[in-house]
N, CA and C atoms as a LAMMPS dump frame, in Angstrom:
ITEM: TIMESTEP
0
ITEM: NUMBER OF ATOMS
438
ITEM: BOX BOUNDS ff ff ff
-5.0000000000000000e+02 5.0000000000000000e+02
-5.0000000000000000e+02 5.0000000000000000e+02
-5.0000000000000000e+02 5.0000000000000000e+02
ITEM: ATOMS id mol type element x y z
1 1 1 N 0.647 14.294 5.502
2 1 2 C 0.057 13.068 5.021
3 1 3 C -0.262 13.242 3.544
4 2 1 N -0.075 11.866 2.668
5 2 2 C -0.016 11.999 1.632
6 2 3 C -0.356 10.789 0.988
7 3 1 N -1.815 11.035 0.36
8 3 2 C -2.521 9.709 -0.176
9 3 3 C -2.929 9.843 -1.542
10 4 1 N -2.754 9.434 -2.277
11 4 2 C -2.855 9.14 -3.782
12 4 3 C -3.063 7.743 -4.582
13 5 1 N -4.296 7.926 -5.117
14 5 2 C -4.951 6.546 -5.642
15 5 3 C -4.652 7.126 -7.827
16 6 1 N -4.293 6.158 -7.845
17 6 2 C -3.42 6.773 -9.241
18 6 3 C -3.304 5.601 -9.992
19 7 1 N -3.515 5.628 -11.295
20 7 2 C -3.238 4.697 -12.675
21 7 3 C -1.996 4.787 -13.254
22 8 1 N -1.092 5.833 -12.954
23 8 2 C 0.316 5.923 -13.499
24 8 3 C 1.06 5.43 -12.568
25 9 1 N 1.848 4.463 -13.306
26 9 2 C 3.813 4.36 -12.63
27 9 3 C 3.798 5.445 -11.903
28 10 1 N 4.544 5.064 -10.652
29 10 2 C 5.163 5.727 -9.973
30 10 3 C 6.784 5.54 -9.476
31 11 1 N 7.4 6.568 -9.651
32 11 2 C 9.178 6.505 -9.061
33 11 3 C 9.345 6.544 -7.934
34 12 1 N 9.59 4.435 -7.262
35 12 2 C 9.662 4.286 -5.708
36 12 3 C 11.304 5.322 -5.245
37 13 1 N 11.857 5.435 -5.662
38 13 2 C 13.27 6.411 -5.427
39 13 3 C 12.682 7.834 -5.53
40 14 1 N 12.396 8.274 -5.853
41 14 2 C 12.054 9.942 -5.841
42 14 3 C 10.853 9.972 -5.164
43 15 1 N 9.726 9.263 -4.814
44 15 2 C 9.18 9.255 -3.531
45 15 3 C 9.274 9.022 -2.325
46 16 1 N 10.497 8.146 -1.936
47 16 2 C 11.107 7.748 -1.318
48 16 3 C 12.267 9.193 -0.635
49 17 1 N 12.888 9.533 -1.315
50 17 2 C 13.744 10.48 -1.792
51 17 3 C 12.797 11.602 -1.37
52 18 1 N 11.994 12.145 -1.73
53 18 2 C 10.891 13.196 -1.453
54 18 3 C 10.503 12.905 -0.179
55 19 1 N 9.8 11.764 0.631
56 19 2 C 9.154 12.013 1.633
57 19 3 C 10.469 12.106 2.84
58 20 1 N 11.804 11.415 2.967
59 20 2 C 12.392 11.658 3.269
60 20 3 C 13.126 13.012 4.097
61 21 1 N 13.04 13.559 2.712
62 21 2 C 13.557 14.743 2.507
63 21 3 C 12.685 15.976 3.83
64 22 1 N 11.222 16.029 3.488
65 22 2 C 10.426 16.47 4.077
66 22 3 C 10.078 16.064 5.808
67 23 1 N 11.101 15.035 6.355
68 23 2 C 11.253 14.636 7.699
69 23 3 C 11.828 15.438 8.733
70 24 1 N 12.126 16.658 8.932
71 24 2 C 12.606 17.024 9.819
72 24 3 C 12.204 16.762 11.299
73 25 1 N 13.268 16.714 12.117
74 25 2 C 12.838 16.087 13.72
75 25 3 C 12.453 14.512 13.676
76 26 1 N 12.441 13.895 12.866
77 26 2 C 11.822 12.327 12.974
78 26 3 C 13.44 11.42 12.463
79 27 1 N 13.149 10.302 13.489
80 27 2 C 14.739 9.801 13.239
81 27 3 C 14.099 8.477 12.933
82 28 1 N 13.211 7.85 12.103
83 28 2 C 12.925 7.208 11.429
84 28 3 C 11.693 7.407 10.265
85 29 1 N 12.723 6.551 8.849
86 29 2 C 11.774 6.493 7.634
87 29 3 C 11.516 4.818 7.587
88 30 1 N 10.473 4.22 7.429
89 30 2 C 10.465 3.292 6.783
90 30 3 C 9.278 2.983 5.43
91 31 1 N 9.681 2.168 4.844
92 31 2 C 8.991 2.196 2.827
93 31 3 C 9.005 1.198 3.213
94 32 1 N 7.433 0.692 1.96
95 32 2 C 7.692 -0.505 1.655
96 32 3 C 6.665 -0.463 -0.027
97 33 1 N 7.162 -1.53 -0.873
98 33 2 C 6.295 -1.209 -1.97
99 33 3 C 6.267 -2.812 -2.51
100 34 1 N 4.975 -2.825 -2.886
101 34 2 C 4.447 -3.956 -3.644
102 34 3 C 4.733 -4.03 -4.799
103 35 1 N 4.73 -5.613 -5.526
104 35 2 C 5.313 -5.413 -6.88
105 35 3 C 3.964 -6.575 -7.381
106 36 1 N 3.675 -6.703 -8.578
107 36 2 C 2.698 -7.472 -8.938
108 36 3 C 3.555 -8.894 -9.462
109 37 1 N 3.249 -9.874 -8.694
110 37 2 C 4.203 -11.338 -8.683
111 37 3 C 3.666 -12.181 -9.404
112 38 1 N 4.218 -13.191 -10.325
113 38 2 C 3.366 -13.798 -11.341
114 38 3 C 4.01 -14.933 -9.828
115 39 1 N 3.334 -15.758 -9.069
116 39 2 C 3.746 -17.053 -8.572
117 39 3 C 3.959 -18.041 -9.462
118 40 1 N 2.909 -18.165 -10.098
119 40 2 C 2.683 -19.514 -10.521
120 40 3 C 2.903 -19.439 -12.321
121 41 1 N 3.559 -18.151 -12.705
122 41 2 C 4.248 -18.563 -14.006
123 41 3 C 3.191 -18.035 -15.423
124 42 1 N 1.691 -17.823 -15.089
125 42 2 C 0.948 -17.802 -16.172
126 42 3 C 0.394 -16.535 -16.186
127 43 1 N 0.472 -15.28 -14.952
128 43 2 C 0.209 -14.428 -14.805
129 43 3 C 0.385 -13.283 -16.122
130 44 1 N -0.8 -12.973 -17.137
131 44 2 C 0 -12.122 -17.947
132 44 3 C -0.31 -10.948 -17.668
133 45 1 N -1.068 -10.108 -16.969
134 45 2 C -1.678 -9.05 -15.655
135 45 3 C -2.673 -8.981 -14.804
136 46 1 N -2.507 -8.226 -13.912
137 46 2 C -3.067 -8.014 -12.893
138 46 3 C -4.569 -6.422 -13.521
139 47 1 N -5.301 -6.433 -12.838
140 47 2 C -6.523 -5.528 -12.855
141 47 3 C -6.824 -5.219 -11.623
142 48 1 N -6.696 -3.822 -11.06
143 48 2 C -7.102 -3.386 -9.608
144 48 3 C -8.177 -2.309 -10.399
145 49 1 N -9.45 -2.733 -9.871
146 49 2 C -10.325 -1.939 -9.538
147 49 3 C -10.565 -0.797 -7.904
148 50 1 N -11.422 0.389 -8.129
149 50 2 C -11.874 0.997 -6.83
150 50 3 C -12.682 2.186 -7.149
151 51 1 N -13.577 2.211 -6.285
152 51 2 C -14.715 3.42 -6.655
153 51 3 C -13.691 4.836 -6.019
154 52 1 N -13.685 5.317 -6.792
155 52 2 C -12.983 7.015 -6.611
156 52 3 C -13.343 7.761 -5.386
157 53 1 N -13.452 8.412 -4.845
158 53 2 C -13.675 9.128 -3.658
159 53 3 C -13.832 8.185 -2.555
160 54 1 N -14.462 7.336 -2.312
161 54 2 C -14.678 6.399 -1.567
162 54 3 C -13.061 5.346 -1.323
163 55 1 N -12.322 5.459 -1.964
164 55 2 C -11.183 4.769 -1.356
165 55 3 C -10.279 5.396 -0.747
166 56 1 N -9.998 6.811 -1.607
167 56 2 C -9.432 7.836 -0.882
168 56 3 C -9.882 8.066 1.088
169 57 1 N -11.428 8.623 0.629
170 57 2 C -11.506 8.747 2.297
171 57 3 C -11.322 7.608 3.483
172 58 1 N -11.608 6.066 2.704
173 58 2 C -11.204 5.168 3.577
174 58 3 C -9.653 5.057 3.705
175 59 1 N -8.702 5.217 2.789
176 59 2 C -7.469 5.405 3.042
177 59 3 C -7.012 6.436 3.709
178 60 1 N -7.737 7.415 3.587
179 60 2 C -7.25 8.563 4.881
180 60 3 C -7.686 8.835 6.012
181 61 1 N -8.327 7.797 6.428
182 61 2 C -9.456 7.461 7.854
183 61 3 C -8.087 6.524 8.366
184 62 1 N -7.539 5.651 7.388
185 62 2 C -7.079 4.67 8.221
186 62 3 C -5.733 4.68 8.324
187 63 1 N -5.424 5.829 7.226
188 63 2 C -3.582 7.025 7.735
189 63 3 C -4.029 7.595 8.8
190 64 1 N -4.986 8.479 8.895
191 64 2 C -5.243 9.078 10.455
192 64 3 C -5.54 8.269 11.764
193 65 1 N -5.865 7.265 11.774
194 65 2 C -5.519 6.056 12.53
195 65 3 C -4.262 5.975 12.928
196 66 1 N -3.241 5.509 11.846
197 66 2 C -2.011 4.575 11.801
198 66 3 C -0.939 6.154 12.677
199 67 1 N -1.4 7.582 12.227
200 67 2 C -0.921 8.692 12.92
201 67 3 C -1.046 9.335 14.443
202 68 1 N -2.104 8.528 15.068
203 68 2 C -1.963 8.743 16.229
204 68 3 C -2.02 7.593 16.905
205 69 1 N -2.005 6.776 16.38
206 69 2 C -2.104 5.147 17.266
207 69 3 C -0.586 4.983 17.503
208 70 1 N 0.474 5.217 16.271
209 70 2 C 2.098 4.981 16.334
210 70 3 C 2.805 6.178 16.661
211 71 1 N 2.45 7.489 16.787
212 71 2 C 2.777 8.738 17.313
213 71 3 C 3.953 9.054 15.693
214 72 1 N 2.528 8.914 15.127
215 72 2 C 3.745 9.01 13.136
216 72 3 C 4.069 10.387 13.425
217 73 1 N 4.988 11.217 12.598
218 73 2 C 5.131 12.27 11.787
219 73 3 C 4.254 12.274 10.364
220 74 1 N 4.445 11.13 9.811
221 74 2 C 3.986 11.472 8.152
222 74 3 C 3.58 10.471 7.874
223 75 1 N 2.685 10.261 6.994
224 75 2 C 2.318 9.183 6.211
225 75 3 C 2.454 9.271 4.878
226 76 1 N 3.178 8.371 4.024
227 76 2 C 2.556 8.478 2.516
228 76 3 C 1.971 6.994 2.467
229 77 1 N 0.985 7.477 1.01
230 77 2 C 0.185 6.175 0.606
231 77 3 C -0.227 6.372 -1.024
232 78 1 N 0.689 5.463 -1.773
233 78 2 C 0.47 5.74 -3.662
234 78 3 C -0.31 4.21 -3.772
235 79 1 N -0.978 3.675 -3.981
236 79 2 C -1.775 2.902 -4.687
237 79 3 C -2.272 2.733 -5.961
238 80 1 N -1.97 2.107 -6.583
239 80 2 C -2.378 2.054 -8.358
240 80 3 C -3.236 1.335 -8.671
241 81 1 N -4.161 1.669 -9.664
242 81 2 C -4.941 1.335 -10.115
243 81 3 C -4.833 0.926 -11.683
244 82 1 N -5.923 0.06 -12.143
245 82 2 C -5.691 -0.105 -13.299
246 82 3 C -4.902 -1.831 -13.877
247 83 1 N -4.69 -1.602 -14.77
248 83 2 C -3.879 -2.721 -15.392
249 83 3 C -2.466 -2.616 -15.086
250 84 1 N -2.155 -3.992 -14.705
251 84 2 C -0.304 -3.726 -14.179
252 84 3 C 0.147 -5.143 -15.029
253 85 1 N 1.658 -5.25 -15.187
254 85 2 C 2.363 -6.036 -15.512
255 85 3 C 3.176 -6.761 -14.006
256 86 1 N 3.281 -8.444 -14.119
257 86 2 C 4.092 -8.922 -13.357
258 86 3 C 5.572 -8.103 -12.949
259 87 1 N 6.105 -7.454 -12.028
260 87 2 C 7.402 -6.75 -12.256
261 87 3 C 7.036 -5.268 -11.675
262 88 1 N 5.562 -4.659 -11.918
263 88 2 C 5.649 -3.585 -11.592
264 88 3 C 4.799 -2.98 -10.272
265 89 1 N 5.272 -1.526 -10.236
266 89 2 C 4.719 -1.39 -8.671
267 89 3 C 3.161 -1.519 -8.414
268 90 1 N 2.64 -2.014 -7.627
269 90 2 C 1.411 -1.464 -7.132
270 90 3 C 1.32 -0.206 -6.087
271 91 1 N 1.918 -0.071 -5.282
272 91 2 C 1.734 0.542 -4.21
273 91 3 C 2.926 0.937 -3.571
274 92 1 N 3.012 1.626 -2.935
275 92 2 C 3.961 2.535 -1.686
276 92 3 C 3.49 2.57 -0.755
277 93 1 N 3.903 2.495 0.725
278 93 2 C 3.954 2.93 1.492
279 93 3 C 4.874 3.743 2.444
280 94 1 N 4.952 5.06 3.089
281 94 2 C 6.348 5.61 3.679
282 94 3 C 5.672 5.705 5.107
283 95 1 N 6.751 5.3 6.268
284 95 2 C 6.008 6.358 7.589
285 95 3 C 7.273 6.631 8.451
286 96 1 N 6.8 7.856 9.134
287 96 2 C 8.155 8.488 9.449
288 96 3 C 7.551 8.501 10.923
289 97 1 N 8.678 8.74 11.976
290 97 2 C 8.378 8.575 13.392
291 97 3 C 9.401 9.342 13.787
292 98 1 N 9.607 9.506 15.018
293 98 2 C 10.625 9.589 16.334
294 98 3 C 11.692 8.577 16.186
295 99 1 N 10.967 7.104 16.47
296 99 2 C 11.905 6.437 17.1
297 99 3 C 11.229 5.26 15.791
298 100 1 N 12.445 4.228 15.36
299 100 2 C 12.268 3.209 14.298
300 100 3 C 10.809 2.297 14.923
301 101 1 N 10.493 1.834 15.983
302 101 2 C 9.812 0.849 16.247
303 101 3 C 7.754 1.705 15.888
304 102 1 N 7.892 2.731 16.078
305 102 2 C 6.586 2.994 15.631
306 102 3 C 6.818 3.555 13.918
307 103 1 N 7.796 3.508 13.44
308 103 2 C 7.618 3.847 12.421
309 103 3 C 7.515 2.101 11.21
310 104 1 N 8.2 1.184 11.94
311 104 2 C 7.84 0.057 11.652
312 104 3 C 6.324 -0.412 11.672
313 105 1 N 6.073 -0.119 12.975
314 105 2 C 4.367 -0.504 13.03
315 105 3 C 3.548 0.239 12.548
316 106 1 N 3.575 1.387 12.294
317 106 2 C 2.636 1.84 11.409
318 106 3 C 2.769 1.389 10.419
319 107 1 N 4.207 1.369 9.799
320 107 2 C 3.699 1.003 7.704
321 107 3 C 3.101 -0.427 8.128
322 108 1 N 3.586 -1.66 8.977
323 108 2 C 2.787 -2.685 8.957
324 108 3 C 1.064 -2.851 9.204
325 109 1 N 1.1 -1.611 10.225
326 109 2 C -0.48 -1.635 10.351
327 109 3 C -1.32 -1.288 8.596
328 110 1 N -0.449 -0.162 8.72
329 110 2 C -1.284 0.421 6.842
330 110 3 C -1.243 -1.401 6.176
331 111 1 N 0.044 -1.351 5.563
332 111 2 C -0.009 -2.719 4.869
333 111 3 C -0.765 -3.655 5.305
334 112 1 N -1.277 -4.479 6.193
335 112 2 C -2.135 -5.528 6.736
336 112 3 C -3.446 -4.597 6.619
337 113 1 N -4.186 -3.567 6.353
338 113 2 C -5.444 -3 6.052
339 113 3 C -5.498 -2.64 4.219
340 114 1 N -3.962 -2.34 4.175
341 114 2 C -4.405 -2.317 2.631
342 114 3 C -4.556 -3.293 1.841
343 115 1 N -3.99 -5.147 2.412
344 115 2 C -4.033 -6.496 1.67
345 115 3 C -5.525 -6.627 2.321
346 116 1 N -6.438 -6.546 3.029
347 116 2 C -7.057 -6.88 3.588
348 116 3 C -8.563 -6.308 3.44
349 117 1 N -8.457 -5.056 3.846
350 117 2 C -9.804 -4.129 4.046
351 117 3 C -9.894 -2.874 2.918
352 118 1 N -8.716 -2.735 2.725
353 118 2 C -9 -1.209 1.796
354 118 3 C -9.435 -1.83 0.706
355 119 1 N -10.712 -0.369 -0.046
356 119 2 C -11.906 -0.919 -1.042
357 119 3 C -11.118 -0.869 -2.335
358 120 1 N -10.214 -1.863 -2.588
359 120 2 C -9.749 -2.505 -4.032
360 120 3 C -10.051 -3.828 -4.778
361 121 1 N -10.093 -3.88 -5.486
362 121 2 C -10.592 -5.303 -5.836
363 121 3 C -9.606 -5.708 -7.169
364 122 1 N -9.085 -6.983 -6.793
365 122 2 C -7.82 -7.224 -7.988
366 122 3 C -8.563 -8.605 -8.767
367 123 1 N -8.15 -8.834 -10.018
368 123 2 C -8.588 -9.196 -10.677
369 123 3 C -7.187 -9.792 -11.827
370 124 1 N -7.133 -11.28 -11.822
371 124 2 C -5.873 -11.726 -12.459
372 124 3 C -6.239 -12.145 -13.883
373 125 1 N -5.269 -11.674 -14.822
374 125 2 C -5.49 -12.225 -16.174
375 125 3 C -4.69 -13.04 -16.663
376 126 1 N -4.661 -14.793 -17.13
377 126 2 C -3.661 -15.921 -16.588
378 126 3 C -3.829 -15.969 -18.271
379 127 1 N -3.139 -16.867 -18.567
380 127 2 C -3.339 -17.773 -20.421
381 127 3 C -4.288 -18.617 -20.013
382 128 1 N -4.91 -18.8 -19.141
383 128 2 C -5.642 -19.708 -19.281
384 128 3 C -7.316 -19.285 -18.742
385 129 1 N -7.201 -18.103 -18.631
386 129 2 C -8.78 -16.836 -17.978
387 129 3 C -8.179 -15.951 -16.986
388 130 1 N -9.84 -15.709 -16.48
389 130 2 C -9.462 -14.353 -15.58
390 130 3 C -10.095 -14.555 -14.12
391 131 1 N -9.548 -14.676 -13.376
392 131 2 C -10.521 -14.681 -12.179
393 131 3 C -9.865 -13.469 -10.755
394 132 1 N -10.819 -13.759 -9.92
395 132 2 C -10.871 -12.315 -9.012
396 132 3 C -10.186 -12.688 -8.099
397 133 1 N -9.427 -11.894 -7.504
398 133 2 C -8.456 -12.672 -6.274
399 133 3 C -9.678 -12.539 -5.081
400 134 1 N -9.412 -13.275 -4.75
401 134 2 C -10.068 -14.085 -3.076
402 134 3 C -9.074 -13.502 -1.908
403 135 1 N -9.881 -13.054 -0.938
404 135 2 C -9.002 -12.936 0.428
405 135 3 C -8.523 -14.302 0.959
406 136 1 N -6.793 -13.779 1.519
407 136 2 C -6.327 -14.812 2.248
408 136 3 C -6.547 -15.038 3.43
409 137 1 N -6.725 -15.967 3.921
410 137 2 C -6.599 -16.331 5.79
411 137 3 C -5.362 -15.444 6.438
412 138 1 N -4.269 -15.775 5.844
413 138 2 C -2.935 -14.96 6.427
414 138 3 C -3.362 -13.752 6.665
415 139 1 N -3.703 -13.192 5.172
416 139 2 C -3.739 -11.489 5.661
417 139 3 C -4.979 -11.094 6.31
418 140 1 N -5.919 -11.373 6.592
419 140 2 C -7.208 -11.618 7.423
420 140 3 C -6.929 -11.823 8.834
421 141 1 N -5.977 -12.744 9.082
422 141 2 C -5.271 -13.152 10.849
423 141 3 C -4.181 -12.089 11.083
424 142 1 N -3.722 -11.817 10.144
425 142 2 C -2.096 -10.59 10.396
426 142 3 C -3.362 -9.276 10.979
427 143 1 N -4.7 -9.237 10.443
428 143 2 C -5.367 -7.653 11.068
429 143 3 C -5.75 -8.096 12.762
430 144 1 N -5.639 -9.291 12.893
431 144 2 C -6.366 -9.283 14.463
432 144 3 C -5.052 -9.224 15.141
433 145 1 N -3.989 -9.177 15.204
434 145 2 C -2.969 -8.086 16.003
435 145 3 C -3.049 -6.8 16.238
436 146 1 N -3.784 -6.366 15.637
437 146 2 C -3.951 -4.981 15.542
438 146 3 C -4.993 -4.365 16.516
């Protein structure tokens, strides 16, 4: 398992490529990575805040979760912090399994706790101000499957 809360770019191919690599016996990888989306055209960045130690251990409370609830092999988890541009990554996720269907549900479980519950707080900077992103209903209803 492999969790990292980080302010630098990260290379989704050579992490990808790396956790891979490190799979032996597991006949599924699945990734997924966030990109910071201008929707509505005025987005000139994004701001993710998070208190240091405290996100880490909640992110690795809730990889050790996602590892015996889906019978994982591995978890990775890169999360960025800081100031981002429309275009670039926020986040990674990798999880490796046995068989594809728990390796699917775990990265979905991670992902629906990391839009949702994990202690980040984003913050948009538009041409026209700055305001704090608000939780969605969607990703709020996607955790009660769980």
């Amino acid at each position: 398992m492999d969790i990292r809360v980080q302010s630098d770019p990260f290379d989704f191919g050579a992490e990808a490529e790396a956790f891979a690599q490190r799979q032996g016996g597991m006949g599924a990888v699945v990734t997924f990575t966030g990109i910071v989306r201008d929707a509505a055209g005025s987005l000139v960045s994004m701001e993710i805040e998070h208190y240091p130690g405290m996100t880490e251990k909640a992110l690795e409370e809730h990889a050790h979760e996602a590892l015996t609830r889906f019978q994982l092999g591995d978890v990775l988890i890169v999360h960025r912090f800081g100031a981002m541009r429309p275009g670039e990554m926020i986040m990674m996720v990798a999880t490796a399994a046995p068989h594809r269907a728990d390796a699917f549900q775990g990265a979905e479980f991670l992902m629906d706790y990391l839009k949702s519950r994990a202690p980040f707080w984003k913050k948009e900077i538009t041409r026209s101000g700055t305001d704090w992103v608000a939780p969605r209903h969607e990703d709020e209803d996607a955790l009660g499957r769980w």
